[in-house]
C-alpha positions in Angstrom: -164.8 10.3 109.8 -164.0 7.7 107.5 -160.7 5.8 108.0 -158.5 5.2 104.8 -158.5 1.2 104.5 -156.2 0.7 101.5 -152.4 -0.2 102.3 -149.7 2.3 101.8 -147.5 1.7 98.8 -144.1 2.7 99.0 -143.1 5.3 96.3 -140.0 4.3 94.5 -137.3 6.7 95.1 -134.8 7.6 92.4 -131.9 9.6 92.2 -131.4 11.8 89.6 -127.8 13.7 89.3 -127.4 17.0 88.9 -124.4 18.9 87.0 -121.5 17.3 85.4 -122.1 14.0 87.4 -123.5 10.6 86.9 -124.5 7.9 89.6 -123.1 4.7 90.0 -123.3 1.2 91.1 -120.2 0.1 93.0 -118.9 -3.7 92.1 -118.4 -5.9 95.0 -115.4 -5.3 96.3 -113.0 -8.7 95.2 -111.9 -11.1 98.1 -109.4 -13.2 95.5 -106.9 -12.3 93.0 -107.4 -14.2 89.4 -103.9 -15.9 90.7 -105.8 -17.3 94.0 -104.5 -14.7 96.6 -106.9 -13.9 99.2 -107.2 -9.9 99.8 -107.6 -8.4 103.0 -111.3 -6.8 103.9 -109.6 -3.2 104.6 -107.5 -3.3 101.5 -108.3 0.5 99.6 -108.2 0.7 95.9 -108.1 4.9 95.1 -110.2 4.0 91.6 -112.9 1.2 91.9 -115.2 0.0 88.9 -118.8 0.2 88.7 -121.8 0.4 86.3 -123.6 3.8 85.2 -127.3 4.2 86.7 -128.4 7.4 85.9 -127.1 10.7 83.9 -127.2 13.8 84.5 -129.1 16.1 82.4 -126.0 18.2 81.2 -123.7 14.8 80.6 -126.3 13.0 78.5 -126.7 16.1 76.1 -123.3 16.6 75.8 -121.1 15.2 72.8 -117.8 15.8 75.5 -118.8 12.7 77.4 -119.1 9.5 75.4 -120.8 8.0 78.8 -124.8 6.4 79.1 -126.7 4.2 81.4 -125.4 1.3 81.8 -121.6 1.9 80.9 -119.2 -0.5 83.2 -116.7 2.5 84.4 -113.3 3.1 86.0 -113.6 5.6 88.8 -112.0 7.8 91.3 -114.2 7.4 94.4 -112.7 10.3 96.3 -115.0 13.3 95.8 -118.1 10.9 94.9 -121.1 10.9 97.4 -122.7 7.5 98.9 -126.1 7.6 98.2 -127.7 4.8 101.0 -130.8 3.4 99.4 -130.2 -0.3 100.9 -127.5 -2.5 102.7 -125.4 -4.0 100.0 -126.3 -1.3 97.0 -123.3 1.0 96.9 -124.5 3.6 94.7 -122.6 7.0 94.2 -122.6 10.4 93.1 -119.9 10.9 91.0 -118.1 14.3 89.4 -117.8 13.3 85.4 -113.4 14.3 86.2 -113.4 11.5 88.5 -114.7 8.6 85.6 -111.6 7.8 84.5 -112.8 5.0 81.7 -115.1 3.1 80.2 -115.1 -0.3 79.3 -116.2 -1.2 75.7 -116.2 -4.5 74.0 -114.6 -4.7 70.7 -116.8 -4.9 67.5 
């Protein structure tokens, strides 16, 4: 019986979304105003900001949905999914309704 010597690699994991969704990034959550005001740790914000990851399928070949990888969003976190890869990445599956904006920069 021969024994198998080489070290096992961990497979990177993805997720890809399915539907009319996309995954996101959550931004750290802000401790301080831009005036200086220190906000409390259990402060809830409904809609939260965050940067696209991933596409789904059906988004990315629609025309409806001016949204791709890498877009800095405004969203509605209430009927997203947390997706738990690692302490500290708060990544989400998010319904396309619930992507309220995205930030552009001016040309």
């Amino acid at each position: 019986m021969q024994r198998d010597t080489q070290p096992k690699r961990n497979k990177l994991e993805t997720v890809e979304p399915l539907g009319k969704r996309v995954l996101i990034r959550k931004d750290e959550d802000k401790k301080q105003t831009k005036g200086g005001i220190a906000l409390p740790d259990n402060l809830e914000i409904p809609t939260i900001t965050g940067r696209v990851v991933a596409v789904s399928v059906q988004i990315a070949n629609s025309d409806d949905f001016p949204i791709r990888q890498y877009d800095r969003v405004l969203f509605n976190p209430k009927n997203s999914i947390p997706v738990d890869f690692e302490p500290g990445n708060q990544l989400y599956v998010t319904p396309i309704e619930d992507v309220v904006a995205v930030f552009r920069q001016r040309r």
